[in-house]
DRENLO-387405 format. One record per residue (C-alpha): y, x, z. Coordinates in Angstrom, 1 decimal, decimal comma, always signed. Layout:
# DRENLO-387405
north Y&east X&up Z
...
This chain:
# DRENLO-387405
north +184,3&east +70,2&up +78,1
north +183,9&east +66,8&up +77,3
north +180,6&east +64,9&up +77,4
north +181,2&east +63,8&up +73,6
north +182,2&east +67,0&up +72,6
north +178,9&east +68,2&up +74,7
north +176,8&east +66,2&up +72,9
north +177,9&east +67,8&up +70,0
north +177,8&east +71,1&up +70,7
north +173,8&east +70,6&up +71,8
north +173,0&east +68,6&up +68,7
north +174,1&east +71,8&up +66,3
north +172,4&east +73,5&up +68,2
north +169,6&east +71,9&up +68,0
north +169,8&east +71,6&up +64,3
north +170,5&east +75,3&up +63,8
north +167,1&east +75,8&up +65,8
north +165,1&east +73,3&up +63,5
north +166,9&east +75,2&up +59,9
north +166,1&east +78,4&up +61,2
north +162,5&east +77,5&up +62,7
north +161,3&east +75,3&up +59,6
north +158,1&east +76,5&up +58,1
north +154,6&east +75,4&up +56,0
north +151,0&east +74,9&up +57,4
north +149,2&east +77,5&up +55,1
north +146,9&east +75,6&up +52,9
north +147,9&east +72,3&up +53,9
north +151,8&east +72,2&up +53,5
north +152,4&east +70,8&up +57,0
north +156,3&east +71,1&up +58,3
north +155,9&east +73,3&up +61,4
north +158,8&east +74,5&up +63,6
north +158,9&east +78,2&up +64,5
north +161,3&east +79,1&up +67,2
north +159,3&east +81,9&up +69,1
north +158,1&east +85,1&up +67,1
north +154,9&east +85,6&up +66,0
north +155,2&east +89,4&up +66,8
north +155,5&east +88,7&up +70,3
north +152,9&east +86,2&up +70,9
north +150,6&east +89,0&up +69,0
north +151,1&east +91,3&up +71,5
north +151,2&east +88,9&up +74,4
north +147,8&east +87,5&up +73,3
north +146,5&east +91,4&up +72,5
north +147,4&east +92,5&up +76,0
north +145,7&east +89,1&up +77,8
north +142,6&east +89,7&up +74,9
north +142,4&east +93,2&up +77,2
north +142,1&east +91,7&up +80,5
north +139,4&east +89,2&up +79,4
north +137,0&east +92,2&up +78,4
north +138,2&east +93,7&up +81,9
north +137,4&east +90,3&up +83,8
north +134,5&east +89,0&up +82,1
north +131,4&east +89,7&up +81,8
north +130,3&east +90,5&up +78,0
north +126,8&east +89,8&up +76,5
north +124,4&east +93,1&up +75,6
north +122,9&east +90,9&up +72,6
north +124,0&east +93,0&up +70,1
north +122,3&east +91,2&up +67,3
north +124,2&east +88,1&up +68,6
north +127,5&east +90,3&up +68,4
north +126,5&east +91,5&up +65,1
north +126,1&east +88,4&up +63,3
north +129,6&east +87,3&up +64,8
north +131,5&east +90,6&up +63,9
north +129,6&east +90,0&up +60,1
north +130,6&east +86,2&up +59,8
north +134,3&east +87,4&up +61,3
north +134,2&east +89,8&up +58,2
north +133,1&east +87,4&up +55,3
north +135,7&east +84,9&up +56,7
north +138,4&east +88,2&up +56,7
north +137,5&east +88,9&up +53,5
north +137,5&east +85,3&up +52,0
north +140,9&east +84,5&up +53,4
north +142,2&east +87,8&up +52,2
north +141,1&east +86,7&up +48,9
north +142,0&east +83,1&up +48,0
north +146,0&east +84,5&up +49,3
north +145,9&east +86,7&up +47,2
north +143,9&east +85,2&up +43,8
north +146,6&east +81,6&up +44,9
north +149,5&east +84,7&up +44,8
north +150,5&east +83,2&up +48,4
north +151,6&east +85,0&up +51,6
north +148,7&east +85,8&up +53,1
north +149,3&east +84,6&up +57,4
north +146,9&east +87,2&up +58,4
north +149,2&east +90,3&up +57,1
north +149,2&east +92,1&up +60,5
north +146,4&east +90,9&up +62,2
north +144,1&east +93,2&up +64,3
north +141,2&east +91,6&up +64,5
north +138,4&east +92,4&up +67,1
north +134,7&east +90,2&up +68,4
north +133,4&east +89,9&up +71,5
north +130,9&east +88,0&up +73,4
north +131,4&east +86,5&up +76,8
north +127,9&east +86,2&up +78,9
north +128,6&east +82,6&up +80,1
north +126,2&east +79,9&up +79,8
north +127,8&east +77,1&up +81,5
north +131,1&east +77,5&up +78,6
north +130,7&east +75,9&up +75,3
north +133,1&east +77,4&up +73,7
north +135,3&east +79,9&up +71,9
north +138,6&east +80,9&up +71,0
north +140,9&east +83,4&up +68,8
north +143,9&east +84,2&up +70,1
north +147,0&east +84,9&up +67,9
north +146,8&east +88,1&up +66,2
north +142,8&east +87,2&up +65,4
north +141,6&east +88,0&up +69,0
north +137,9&east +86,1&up +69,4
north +135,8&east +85,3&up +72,0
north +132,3&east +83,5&up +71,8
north +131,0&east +82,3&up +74,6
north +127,0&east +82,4&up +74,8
north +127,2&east +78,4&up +75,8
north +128,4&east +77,6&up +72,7
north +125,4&east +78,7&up +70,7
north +122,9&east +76,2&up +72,5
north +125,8&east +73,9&up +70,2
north +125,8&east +76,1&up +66,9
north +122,3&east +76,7&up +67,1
north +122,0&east +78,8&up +63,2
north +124,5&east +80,9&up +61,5
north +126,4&east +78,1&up +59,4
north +127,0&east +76,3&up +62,8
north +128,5&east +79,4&up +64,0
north +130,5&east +80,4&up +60,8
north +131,7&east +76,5&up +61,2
north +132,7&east +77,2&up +65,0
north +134,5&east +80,7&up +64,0
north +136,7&east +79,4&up +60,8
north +137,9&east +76,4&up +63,4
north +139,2&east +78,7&up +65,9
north +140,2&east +81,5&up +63,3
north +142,5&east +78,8&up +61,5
north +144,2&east +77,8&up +64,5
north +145,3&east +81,6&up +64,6
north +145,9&east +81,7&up +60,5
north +148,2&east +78,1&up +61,1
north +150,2&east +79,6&up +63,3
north +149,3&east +76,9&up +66,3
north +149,9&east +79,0&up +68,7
north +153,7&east +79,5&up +67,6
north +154,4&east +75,7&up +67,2
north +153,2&east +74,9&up +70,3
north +155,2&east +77,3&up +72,3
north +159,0&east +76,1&up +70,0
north +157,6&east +72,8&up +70,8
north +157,6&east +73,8&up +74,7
north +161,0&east +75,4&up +74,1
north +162,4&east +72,2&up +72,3
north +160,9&east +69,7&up +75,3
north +162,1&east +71,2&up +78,1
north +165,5&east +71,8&up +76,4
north +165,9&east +68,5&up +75,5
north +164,3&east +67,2&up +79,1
north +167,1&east +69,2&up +80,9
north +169,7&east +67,4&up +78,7
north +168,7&east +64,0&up +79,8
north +168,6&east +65,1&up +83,3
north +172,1&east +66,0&up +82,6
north +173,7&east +63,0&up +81,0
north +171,1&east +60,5&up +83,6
north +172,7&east +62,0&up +86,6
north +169,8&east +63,7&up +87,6
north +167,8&east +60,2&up +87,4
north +164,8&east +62,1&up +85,7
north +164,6&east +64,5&up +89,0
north +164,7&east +61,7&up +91,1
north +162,2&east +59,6&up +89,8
north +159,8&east +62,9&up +90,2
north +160,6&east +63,4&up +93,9
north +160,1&east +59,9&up +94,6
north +156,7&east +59,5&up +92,9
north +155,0&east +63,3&up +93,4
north +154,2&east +63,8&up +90,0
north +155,7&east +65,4&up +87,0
north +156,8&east +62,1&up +85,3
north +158,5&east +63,2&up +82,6
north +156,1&east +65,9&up +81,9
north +153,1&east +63,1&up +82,0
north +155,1&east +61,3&up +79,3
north +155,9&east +64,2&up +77,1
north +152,0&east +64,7&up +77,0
north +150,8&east +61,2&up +76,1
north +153,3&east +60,5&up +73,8
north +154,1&east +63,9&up +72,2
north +152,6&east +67,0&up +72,9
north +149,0&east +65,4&up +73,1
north +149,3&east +63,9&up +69,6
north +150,6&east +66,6&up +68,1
north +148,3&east +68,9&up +69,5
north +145,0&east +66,5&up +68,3
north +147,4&east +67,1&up +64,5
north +146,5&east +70,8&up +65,2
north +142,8&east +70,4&up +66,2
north +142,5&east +68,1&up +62,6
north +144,2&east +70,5&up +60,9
north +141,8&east +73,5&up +62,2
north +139,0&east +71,2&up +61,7
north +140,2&east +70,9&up +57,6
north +141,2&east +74,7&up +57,6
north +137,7&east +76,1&up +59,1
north +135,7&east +74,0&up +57,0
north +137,4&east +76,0&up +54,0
north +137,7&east +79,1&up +54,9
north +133,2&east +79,1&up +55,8
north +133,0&east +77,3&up +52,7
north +135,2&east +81,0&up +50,9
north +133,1&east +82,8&up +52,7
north +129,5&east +81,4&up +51,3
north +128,3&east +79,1&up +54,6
north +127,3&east +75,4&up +53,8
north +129,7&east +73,3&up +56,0
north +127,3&east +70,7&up +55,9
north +126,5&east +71,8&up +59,2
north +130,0&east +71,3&up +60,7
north +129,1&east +67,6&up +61,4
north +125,8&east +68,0&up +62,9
north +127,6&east +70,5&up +65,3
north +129,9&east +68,1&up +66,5
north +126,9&east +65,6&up +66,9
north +125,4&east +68,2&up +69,2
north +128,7&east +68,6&up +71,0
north +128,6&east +64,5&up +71,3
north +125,0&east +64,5&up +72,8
north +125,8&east +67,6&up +75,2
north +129,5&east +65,9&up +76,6
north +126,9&east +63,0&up +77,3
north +129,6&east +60,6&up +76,8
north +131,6&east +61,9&up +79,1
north +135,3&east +62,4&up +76,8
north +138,2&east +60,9&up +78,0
north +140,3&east +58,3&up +76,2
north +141,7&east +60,2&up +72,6
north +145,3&east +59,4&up +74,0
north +145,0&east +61,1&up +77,2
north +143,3&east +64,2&up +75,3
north +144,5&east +67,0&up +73,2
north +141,7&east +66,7&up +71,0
north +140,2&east +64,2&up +68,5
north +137,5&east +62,1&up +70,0
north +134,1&east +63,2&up +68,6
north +133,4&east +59,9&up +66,4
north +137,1&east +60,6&up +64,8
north +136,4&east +64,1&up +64,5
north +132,9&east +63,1&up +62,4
north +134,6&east +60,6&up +60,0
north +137,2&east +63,6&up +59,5
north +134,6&east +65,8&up +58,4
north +132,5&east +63,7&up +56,2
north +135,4&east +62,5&up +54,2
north +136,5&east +66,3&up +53,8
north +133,2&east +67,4&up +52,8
north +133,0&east +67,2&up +49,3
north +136,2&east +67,8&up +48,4
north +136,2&east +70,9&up +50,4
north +132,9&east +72,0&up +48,9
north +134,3&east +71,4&up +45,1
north +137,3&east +72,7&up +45,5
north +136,9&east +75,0&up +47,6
north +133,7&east +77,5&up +46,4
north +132,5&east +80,8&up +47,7
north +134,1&east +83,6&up +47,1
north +132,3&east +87,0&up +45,8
């Protein structure tokens, strides 16, 4: 085969991938690419959420527990209900959702896996410091489950290194070389800066936007959201590195984000009974 004809035959491909992988940010209309199933990153995520409770140590404050497991609820509940009262698909059809709460002081904090797998981490609530600053910590990492971040981020990794090969190919192996010869992943340093990492601060916006509706649905005042990440500011101490070298928003940008969702959010999107 031909390198033309090569070319070609990589380019469907590729294009059959993106037809059959496009799909909507819930809420937000965002193009996403799906290439990996959801039903697989479930269980993979279930069976790792297993090992955590295994390998870490999890808090006895069960009033702490409590108020996470009844703030996971309301936000359940609320998402459960503006899907169905907006007559959408509702992205949480087939979650299994389960709280716990990691005794670690030095970790500020949490996560929920795909499938709606959460972890706290007692560090974080020297941050959250009430329950709205908790409900606003929760709906941020429950919407990157809800979004589907998880999924992108992986047909993204398919997609690179696909497409990293390819030039290795057609370079005559120039991309290899140039990593032997310096030590480091060069290509994959690149890929970061200039596409994963931006992408991946889209993701943290977008769960940023998400969470502040879904604890607005579920009654908490989101007002709070900012002073959190003013806390998170003062506790970094500064110490953040440059936005382009992060996969995350700096704090400032995050701020501004926030206080020009607020009142929209809070209009537009109301508690739900």
């Amino acid at each position: 085969m031909n390198r033309r004809k090569f070319i070609n035959l990589i380019g469907c491909g590729c294009l059959s991938f993106g037809l059959h992988g496009c799909a909507t940010a819930p809420i937000t209309d965002r193009k996403q690419l799906k290439l990996i199933p959801e039903s697989k990153l479930n269980a993979q995520a279930a069976a790792i959420y297993e090992k955590v409770k295994e390998k870490e140590k999890l808090s006895d404050d069960k009033k702490t527990l409590n108020e996470i497991k009844e703030i996971g609820k309301k936000i359940e509940f609320s998402i459960n209900s503006y899907f169905d009262r907006e007559n959408l698909n509702n992205p949480t059809i087939g979650f299994d959702w389960e709280y716990i709460l990691i005794e670690n002081d030095k970790v500020k904090n949490a996560w929920c896996m795909p499938g709606g797998k959460i972890a706290v981490y007692t560090g974080i609530l020297d941050i959250t410091k009430n329950t709205n600053g908790l409900a606003a910590v929760m709906g941020h990492e429950i919407a990157h489950a809800v979004a589907k971040h998880s999924v992108e981020r992986a047909s993204r990794g398919v997609l690179v290194q696909t497409g990293t090969s390819i030039i290795d190919i057609f370079s005559g192996g120039a991309l290899s070389q140039i990593n032997r010869s310096t030590g480091m992943d060069t290509v994959g340093l690149i890929s970061s800066i200039g596409l994963m990492n931006p992408f991946n601060r889209k993701q943290e916006s977008e769960a940023d936007y998400l969470g502040m509706i879904f604890s607005s649905l579920s009654g908490y005042d989101i007002r709070e959201t900012e002073k959190i990440w003013k806390r998170m500011k003062e506790s970094n101490k500064g110490k953040e590195p440059p936005e382009f070298m992060s996969t995350h928003p700096s704090s400032e940008n995050r701020i501004k984000n926030i206080q020009g969702w607020l009142n929209e959010i809070i209009i537009k999107y109301p508690p739900i009974s």
